[in-house]
ZADOZA-674293 format. One line per 4 residues: their letters; for each residue x negated, y, z of C-alpha. Coordinates in steps of 0.2 Angstrom, whole numbers. Layout:
! ZADOZA-674293
a) X,Y,Z ~ ...
This chain:
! ZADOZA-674293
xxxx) 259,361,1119 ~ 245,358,1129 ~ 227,369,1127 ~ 218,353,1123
xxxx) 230,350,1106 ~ 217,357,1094 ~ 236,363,1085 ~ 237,375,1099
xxxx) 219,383,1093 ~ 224,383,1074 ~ 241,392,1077 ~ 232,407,1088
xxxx) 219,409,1073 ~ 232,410,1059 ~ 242,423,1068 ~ 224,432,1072
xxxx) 220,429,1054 ~ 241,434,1046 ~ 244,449,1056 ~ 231,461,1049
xxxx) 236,481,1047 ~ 237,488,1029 ~ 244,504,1024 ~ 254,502,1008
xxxx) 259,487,998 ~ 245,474,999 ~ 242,472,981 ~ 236,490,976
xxxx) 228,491,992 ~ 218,475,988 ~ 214,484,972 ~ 208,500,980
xxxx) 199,490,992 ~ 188,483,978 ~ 183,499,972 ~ 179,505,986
xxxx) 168,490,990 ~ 160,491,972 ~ 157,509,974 ~ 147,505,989
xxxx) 138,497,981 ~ 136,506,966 ~ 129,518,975 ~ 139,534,967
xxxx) 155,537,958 ~ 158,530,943 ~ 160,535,928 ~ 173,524,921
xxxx) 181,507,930 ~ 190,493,923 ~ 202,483,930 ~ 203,463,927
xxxx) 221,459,935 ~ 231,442,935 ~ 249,445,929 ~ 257,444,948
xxxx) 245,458,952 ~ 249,469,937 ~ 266,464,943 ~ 266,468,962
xxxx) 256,485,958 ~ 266,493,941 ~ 281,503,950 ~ 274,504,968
xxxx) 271,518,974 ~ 251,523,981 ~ 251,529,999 ~ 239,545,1000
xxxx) 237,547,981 ~ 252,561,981 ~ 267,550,975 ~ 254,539,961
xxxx) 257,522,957 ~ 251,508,947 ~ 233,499,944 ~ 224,516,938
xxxx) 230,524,954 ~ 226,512,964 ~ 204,508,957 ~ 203,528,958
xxxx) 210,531,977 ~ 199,517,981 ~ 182,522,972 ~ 186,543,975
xxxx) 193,543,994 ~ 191,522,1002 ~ 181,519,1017 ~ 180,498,1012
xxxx) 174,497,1031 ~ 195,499,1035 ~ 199,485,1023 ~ 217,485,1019
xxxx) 219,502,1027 ~ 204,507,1013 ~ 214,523,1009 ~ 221,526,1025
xxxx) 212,542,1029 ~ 213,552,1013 ~ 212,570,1016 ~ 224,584,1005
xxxx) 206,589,996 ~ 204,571,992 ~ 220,567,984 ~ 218,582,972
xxxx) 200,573,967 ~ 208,556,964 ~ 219,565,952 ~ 206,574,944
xxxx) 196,558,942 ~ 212,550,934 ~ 210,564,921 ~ 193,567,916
xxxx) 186,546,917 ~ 192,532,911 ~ 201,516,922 ~ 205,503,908
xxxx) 218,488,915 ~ 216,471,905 ~ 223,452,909 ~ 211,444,919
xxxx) 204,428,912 ~ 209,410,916 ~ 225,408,925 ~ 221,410,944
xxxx) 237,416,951 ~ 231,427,962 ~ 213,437,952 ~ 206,455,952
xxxx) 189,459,944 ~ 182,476,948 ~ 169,485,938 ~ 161,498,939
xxxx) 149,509,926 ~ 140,525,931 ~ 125,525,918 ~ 114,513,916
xxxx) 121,504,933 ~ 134,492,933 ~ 145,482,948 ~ 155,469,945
xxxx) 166,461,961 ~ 178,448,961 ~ 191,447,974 ~ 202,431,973
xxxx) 216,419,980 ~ 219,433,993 ~ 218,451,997 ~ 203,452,1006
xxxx) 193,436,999 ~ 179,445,991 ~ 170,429,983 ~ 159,438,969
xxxx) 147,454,971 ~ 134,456,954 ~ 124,474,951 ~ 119,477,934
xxxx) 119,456,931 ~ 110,451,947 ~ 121,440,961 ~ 123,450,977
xxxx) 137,438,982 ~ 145,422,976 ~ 154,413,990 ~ 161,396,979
xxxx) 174,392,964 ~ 191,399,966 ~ 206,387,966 ~ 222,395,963
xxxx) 233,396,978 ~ 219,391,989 ~ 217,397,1005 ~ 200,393,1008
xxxx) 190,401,1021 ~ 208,401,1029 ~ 210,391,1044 ~ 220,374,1038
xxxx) 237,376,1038 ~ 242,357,1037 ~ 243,354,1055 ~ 258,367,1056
xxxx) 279,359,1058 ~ 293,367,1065 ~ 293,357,1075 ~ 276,360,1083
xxxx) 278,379,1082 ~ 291,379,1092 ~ 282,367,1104 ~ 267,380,1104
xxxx) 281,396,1105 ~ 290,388,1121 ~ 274,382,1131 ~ 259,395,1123
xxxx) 250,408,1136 ~ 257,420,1131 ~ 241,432,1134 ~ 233,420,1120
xxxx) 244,431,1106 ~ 251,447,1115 ~ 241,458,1110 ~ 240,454,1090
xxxx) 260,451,1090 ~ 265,466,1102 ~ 253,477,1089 ~ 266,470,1076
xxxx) 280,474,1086 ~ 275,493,1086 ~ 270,495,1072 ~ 283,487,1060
xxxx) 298,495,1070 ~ 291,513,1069 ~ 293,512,1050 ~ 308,504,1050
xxxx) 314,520,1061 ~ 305,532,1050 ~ 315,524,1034 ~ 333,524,1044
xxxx) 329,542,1049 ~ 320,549,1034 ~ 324,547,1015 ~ 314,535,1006
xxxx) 317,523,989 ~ 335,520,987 ~ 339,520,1006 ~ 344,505,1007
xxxx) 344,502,1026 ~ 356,519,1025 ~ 367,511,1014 ~ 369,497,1025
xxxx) 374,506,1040 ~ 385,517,1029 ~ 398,506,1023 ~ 393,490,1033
xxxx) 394,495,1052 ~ 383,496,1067 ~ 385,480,1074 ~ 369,471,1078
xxxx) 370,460,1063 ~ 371,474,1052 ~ 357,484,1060 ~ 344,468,1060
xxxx) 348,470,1040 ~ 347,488,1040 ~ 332,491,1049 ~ 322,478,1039
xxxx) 326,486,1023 ~ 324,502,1029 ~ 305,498,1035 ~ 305,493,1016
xxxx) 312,507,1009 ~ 301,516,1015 ~ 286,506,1013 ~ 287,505,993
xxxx) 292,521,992 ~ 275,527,999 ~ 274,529,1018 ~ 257,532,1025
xxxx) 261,523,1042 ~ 251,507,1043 ~ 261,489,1045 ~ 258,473,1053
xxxx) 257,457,1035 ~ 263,442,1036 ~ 256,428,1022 ~ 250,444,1015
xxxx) 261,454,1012 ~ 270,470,1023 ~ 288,465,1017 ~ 287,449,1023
xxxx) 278,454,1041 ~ 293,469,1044 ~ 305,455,1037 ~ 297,441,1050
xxxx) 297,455,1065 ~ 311,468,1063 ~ 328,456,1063 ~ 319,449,1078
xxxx) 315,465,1089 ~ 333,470,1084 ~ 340,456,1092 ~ 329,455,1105
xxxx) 334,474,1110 ~ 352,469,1111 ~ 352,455,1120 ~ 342,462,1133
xxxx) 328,450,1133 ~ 311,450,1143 ~ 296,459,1132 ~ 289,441,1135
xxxx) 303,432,1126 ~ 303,446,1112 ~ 284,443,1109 ~ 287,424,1108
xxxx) 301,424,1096 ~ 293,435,1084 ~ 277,423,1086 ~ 291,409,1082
xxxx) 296,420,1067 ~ 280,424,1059 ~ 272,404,1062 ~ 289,396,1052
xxxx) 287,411,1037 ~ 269,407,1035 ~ 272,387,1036 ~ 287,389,1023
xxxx) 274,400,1014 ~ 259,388,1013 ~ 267,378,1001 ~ 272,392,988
xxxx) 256,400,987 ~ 253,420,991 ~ 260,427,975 ~ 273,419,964
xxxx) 291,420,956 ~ 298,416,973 ~ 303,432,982 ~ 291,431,1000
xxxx) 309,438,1008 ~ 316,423,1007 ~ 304,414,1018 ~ 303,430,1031
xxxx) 321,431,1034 ~ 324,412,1034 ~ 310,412,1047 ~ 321,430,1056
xxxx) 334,420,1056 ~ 328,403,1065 ~ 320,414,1078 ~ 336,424,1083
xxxx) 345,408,1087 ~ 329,403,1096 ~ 332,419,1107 ~ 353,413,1107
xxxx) 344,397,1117 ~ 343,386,1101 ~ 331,372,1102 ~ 321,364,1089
xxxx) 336,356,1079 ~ 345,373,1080 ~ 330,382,1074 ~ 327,367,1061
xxxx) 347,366,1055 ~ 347,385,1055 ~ 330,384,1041 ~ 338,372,1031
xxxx) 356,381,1029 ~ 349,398,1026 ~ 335,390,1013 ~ 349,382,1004
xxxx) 359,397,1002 ~ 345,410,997 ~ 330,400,988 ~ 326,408,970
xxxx) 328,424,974 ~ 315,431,962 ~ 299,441,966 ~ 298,456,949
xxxx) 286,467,961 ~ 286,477,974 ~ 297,491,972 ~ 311,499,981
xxxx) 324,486,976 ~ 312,474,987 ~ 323,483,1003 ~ 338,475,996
xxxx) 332,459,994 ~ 326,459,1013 ~ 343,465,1018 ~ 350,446,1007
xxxx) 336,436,1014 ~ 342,441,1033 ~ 357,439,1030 ~ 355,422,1025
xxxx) 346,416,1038 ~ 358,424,1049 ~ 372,414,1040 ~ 360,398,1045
xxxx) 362,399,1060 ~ 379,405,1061 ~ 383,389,1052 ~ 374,376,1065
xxxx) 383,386,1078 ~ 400,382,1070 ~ 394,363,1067 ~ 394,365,1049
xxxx) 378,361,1038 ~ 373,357,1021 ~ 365,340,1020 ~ 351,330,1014
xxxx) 355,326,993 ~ 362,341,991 ~ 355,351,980 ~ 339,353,984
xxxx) 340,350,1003 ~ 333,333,1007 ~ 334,326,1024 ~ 323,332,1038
xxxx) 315,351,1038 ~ 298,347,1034 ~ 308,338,1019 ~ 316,353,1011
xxxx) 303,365,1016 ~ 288,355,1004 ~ 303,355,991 ~ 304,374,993
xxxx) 285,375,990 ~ 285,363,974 ~ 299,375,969 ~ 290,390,970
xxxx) 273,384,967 ~ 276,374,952 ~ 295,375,947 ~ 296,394,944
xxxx) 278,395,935 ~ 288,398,918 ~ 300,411,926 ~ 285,419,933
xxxx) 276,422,916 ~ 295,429,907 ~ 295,441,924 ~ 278,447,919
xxxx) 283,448,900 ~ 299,457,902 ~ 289,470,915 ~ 275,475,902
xxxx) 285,477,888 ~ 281,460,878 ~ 294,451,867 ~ 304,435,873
xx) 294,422,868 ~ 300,407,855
């Protein structure tokens, strides 16, 4: 793909604009970033917050665990860390530099103030509303569609900030997404400059595979990564598994390490990147080819993930291991039918894998969603395939990935709302 192809341009944005540091799972860190931002502008600490969520928030942020809040988790946890201890001028590392005297403040503000959690209103998939009451002073922020979107700043009724209407699932401000394929993403991955996206992609590299070292070596969650090189082996498929979970494992479990998101969201950046450095260790390749097979990885998890939306009832795994999975063949010397036969097969096998929050079981999904993409492309390698009509495969890539989307987009909308229900405690409905 030559420099001139406007593509090219596009595809160096969105992995400038994707692969983003954030310390903790993104959701509660979006929170705490919105309470730190209000409080900025607040002026001083408040003296009670509510919280306005949409249910795939309250969802992703109920069992996680906090990073820097001394083992807290939930919503609550989350709005104080932000408005005691963030710096909003480090984003989605908000709470990244909370000091030992801090933590014991955030628990003390959790039990001397109030932080109230309600359903936010209308049905925007993807919705936090922030506010913030000290006295007579009020601040209301909005931060909408994805984590760092903040489209609504008011103080005490008057409109700091108001940046457009939201539209569920948009990903406006964003650069556009609908110029990406597989098969131009491989185009761009086999002819880029490479100096064009080293340095954001190699940042990804170290980052992402330094947690996963710290969950193999360390105990965190349910050790999921352990488990898997317990009772499985340490052969190189099992440790692109293991590795991946355990970076997981100890990502929902409260690690203060910073990784590198992928369609916003750290699982799905260490599921995109781990597999792949794995691999790439084993067979020896150059740091070059490394860097451009986990470019390859992360560009097909956010094109299979445009169509699904940021949050949903579709596990984000699924599309981070399939994408794991094309880029190890690509490094085996696949071209683009392998990478695309290897997509289809592993999507096939793995699709509906549901997403009921980050948690520690979230390692163990990674761990499936490799696995299938490596069985994808195992598959293509032994001339077997699943075909077009079966199921819901439909000829062509680009085909069964926009089924995918309308899958998780609009089939599991339903199955989203029952996750949410069973969650919070509500009974099945009629």
């Amino acid at each position: 793909m030559d420099k001139t192809d406007q593509r090219y341009h596009h595809f160096v944005q969105i992995l400038r604009e994707e692969l983003v540091p954030a310390m903790g799972c993104t959701e509660p860190i979006a929170i705490a970033y919105g309470a730190a931002k209000a409080r900025e502008v607040l002026g001083c600490l408040p003296d009670e917050i509510l919280v306005e969520a949409s249910g795939n928030i309250i969802k992703n942020v109920k069992s996680v665990v906090v990073p820097n809040t001394g083992g807290l988790k939930g919503i609550e946890a989350s709005a104080a860390a932000g408005a005691v201890a963030g710096d909003a001028g480090k984003i989605l590392e908000v709470i990244s530099q909370v000091t030992e005297e801090q933590k014991a403040e955030i628990k003390a503000y959790l039990d001397s103030h109030e932080v109230r959690v309600a359903p936010a209103p209308g049905d925007v998939v993807f919705d936090i509303i922030v506010t913030l009451t000290a006295g007579a002073d009020t601040v209301r922020l909005r931060i909408a569609d994805y984590h760092t979107n903040i489209i609504l700043i008011e103080k005490n009724g008057e409109t700091l900030l108001e940046s457009g209407n939201v539209v569920s699932d948009s990903a406006s401000g964003l650069t556009d997404r609908s110029c990406m394929s597989v098969e131009a993403i491989v185009d761009f991955v086999n002819t880029c400059d490479i100096e064009d996206v080293r340095e954001i992609v190699q940042r990804q590299i170290d980052y992402n595979y330094a947690i996963a070292q710290e969950g193999m070596t360390h105990e965190w969650g349910a050790n999921i990564g352990k488990v898997l090189r317990q009772h499985y082996g340490d052969d190189i498929k099992t440790r692109a598994r293991a590795m991946a979970a355990a970076g997981s494992d100890a990502r929902m479990s409260g690690c203060e390490m910073p990784v590198i998101i992928v369609s916003g969201s750290g699982n799905q950046g260490i599921t995109a990147s781990v597999p792949v450095i794995e691999y790439a260790k084993e067979l020896n390749v150059s740091q070059e080819t490394m860097l451009r097979a986990v470019a390859l990885s992360d560009l097909l998890t956010i094109h299979m993930k445009t169509g699904i939306g940021r949050l949903s009832a579709y596990c984000g795994a699924v599309s981070a291991g399939c994408g794991a999975g094309a880029a190890i063949a690509w490094l085996q010397g696949g071209d683009f039918e392998t990478v695309a036969h290897t997509l289809v097969n592993a999507l096939a096998t793995i699709s509906g894998m549901i997403c009921d929050g980050a948690k520690p079981s979230c390692a163990a999904k990674i761990a499936a969603a490799v696995d299938a993409g490596l069985l994808g492309y195992h598959m293509y390698s032994s001339q077997q395939q699943f075909y077009g009509g079966e199921g819901i495969v439909s000829k062509g890539v680009e085909n069964t990935i926009a089924n995918i989307g309308r899958l998780g987009r609009l089939g599991m909308r339903e199955t989203d709302r029952e996750i949410i229900r069973i969650m919070t405690g509500q009974p099945p409905t009629a």
